[in-house]
C-alpha positions in Angstrom: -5.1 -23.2 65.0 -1.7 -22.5 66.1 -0.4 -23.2 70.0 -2.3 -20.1 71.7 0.6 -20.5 74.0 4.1 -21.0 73.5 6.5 -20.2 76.1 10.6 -20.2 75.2 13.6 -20.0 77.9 10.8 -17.8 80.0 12.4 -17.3 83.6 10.8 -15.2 86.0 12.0 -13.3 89.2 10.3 -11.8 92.4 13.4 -9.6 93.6 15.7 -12.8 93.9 13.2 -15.2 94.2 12.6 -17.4 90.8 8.9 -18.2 89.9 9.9 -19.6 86.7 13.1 -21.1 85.8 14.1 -21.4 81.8 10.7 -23.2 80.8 9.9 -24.0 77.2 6.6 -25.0 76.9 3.9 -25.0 73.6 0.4 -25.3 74.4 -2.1 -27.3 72.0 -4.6 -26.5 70.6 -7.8 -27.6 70.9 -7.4 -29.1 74.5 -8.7 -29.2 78.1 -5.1 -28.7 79.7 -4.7 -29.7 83.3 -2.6 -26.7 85.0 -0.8 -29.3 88.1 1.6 -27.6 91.0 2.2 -27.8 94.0 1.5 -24.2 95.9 4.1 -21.9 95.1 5.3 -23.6 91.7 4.9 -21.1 90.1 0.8 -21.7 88.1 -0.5 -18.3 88.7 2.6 -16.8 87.8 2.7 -18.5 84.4 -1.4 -17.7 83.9 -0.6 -14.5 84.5 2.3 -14.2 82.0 0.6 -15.8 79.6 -2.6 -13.0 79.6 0.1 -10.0 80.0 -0.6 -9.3 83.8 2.6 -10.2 84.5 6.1 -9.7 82.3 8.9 -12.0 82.5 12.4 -11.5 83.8 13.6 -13.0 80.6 12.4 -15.3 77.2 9.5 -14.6 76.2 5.6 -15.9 76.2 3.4 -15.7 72.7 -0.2 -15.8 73.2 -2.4 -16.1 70.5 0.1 -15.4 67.8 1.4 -12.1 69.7 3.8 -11.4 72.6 1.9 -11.5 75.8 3.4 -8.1 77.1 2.1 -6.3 73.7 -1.8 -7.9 73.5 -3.8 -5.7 71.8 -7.9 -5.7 72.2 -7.8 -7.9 68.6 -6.2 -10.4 71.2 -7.9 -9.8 74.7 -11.4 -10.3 72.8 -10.6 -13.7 72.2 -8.9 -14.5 75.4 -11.4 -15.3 78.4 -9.8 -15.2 82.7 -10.7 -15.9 86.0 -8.1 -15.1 87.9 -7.1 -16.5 91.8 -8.3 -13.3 93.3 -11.6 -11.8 92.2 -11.2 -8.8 90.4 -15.3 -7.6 89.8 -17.1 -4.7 90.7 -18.3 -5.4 94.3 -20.9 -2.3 93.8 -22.7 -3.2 90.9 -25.6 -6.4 90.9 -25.0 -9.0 88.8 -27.1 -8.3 86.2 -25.5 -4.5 85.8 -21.9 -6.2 85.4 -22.9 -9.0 83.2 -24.2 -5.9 81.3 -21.0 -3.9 81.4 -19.1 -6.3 80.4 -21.1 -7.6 77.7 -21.1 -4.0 76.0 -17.2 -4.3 75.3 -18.2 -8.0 72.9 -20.0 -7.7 69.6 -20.6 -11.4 70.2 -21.5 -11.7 73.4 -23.4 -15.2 73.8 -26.6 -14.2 76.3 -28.1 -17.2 75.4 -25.2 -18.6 77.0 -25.3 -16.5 80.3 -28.9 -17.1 80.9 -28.5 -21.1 81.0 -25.1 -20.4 82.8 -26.9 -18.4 85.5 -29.6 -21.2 86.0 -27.6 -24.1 85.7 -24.9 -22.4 88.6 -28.1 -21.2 91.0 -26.7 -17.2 90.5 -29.2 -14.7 91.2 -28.6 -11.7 88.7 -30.3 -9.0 91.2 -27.9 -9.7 94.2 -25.3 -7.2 94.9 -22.2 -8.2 94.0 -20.2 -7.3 97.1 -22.9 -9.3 99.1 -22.5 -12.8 97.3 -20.2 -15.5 98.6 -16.7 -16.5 97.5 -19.0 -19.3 95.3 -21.0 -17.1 94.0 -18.0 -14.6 92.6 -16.6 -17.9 90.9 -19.1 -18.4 89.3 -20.0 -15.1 88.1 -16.4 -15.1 87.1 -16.6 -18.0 85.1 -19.5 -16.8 83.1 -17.9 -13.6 82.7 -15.0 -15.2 80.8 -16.9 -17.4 78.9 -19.8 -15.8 77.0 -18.0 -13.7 74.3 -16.9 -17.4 72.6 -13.3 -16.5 73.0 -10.5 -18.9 71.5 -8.2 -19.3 75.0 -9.6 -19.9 78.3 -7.2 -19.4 81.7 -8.9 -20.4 84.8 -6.7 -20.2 88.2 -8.6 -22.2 90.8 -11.5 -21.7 89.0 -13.9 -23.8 91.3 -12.1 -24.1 95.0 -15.0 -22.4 96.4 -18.0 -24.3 94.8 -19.6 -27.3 96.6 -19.3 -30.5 94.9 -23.1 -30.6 92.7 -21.9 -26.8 91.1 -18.9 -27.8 90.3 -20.1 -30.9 88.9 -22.4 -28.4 86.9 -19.6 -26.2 85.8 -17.4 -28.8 84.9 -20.5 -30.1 82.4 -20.8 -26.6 80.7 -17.0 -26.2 80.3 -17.1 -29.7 78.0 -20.1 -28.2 76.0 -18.3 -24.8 75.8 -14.6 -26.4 74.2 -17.4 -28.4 72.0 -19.3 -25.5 71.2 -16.3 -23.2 70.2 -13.5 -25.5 69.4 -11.3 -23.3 72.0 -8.7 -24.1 74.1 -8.9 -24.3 78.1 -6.0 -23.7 80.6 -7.4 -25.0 84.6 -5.5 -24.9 87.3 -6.7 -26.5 90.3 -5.9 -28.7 93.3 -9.6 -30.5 92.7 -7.2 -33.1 91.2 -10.5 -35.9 91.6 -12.7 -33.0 89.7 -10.0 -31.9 87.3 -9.4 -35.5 85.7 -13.4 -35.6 84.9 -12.7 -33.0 81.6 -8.7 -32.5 81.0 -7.0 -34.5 78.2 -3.6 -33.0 78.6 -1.5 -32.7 81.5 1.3 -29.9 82.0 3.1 -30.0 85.4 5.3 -27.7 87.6 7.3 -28.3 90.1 9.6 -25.4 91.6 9.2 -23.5 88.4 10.1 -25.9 86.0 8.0 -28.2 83.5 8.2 -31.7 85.2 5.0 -33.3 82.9 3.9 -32.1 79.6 2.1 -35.0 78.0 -1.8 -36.3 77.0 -3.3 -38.0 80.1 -4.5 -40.9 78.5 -0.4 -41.6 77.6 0.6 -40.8 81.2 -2.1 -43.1 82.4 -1.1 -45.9 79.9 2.7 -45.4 81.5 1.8 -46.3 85.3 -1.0 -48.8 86.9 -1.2 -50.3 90.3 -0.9 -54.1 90.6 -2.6 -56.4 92.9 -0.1 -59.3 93.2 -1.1 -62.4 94.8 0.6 -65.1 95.6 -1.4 -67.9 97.5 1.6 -69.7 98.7 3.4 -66.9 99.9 7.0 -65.8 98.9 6.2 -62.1 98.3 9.3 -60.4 99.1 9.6 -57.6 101.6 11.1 -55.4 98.9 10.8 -55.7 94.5 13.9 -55.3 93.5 12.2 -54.7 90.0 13.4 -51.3 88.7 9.6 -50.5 87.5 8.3 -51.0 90.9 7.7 -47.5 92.7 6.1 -47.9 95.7 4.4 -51.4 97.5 2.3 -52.2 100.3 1.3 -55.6 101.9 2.8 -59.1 103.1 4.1 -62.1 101.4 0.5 -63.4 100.3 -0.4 -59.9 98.6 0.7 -56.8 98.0 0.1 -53.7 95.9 2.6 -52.3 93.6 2.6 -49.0 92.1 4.3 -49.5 89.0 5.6 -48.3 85.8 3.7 -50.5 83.7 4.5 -53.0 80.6 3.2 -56.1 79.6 6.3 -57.8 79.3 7.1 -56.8 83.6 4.1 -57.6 84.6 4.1 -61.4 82.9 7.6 -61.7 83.8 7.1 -60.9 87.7 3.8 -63.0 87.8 6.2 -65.7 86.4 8.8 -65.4 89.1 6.8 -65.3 91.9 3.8 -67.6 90.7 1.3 -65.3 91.6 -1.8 -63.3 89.6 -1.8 -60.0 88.9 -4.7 -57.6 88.5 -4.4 -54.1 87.4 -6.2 -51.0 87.0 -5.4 -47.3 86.5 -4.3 -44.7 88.8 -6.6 -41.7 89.7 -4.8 -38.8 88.8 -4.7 -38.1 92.6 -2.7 -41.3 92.8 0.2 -40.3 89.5 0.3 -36.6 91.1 2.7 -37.1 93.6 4.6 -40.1 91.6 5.3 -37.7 88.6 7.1 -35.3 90.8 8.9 -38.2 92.4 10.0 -39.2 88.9 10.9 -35.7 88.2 13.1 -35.7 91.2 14.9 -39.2 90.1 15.5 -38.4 87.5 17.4 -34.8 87.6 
């Protein structure tokens, strides 16, 4: 499969305000892509370009092999949303919009929605405009799900769940991208939740692409180092260039660091101290990727 997405010079405008600013970006295929901002980079705007809610000021956005401003139902059939703001039927139950959307799919899964309804605790015979924010996510969710279509976009997908649903949720979304081989666009601020099933990483910041990489190679490009030195002679300040950030005294500290073998045996050197290093969290690189954005521009 092609990139179901690929984005070139797209810039887009709200009066005079930019959203997005001159991105290129081509998403792969195949992946769990983690959606990263912080609020008002301009995430939703780019979901919603990409499905053809939204057109942009200029460039243009291709999803699944067609502009997004001219998707046809050949397209929206294979393309499954949740948008931010709920967008369902608050009259009907449950059951009857499950229903009336299903009638629109030849292949709608309701295998599928039955053991999504169990395992996410939704009760089919409630009222729609009577269930919690929760409860619209995940009726939502299975919504865009169940017709086994090729692109999934989720904006915030799981902000209202408690932590054992969305646990749940995040299960069935690894068995669905196994199931159906698609491709699967989140955006959240759950960073802790959000690094449990992404494998790719794209980033905005102020409506341009800061990060657009595999996690697994971000991760391998920064740790954090315990350095201690048992005599002492830390210094108050690494003048190392791959240092980011430390914390500590002169008998141990903890670096945040750009990492490489070759630093990290040549500072335990120097300062005769051990070193022990693990990963960041991807709570932890979040704020350091946008600080290398800003260095480096």
């Amino acid at each position: 499969m092609n990139s179901p997405i690929v984005i070139e010079n797209l810039t887009k405008r709200f009066g005079n305000q930019p959203a997005l600013q001159s991105i290129n970006l081509r998403v792969p295929a195949g992946r769990v892509i983690g959606l990263l901002g912080r609020n008002g980079a301009g995430k939703t705007t780019l979901l919603n370009i990409a499905c053809g809610l939204v057109l942009p000021t200029e460039g243009s956005c291709e999803t699944l092999g067609r502009q997004s401003r001219l998707l046809e139902s050949s397209h929206l059939i294979r393309l499954g949303l949740v948008p931010q703001e709920s967008r369902l039927l608050e009259w009907m139950k449950v059951q009857q919009h499950l229903a009336f959307t299903a009638s629109f799919y030849r292949n709608w899964d309701s295998a599928r929605e039955k053991r999504l309804l169990a395992e996410l605790e939704l009760d089919e015979a409630r009222k729609i405009g009577q269930l919690s924010s929760g409860d619209q996510q995940k009726l939502s969710i299975i919504l865009a799900v169940c017709h086994h279509p090729s692109l999934i976009l989720l904006d915030e997908p799981i902000s209202a769940l408690d932590p054992i649903v969305r646990i749940r949720l995040l299960n069935q979304l690894l068995a669905i991208v196994r199931e159906d081989e698609c491709t699967v666009v989140i955006s959240s601020h759950i960073l802790a939740d959000l690094e449990k099933i992404i494998d790719w990483v794209v980033c905005l910041d102020h409506g341009e692409v800061a990060v657009h990489a595999a996690l697994d190679e971000i991760q391998e490009s920064y740790a954090e180092w315990t350095v201690t030195a048992p005599d002492g002679g830390l210094p108050d300040k690494f003048p190392e260039p791959f240092v980011l950030s430390q914390e500590g005294n002169s008998r141990q500290v903890r670096l945040c660091v750009r990492c490489g073998s070759e630093g990290k045996t040549a500072l335990a050197a120097k300062y005769r101290a051990e070193i022990a290093s693990r990963p960041l969290t991807l709570e932890q690189l979040f704020p350091l990727l946008l600080r290398e954005r800003i260095l480096r521009s």
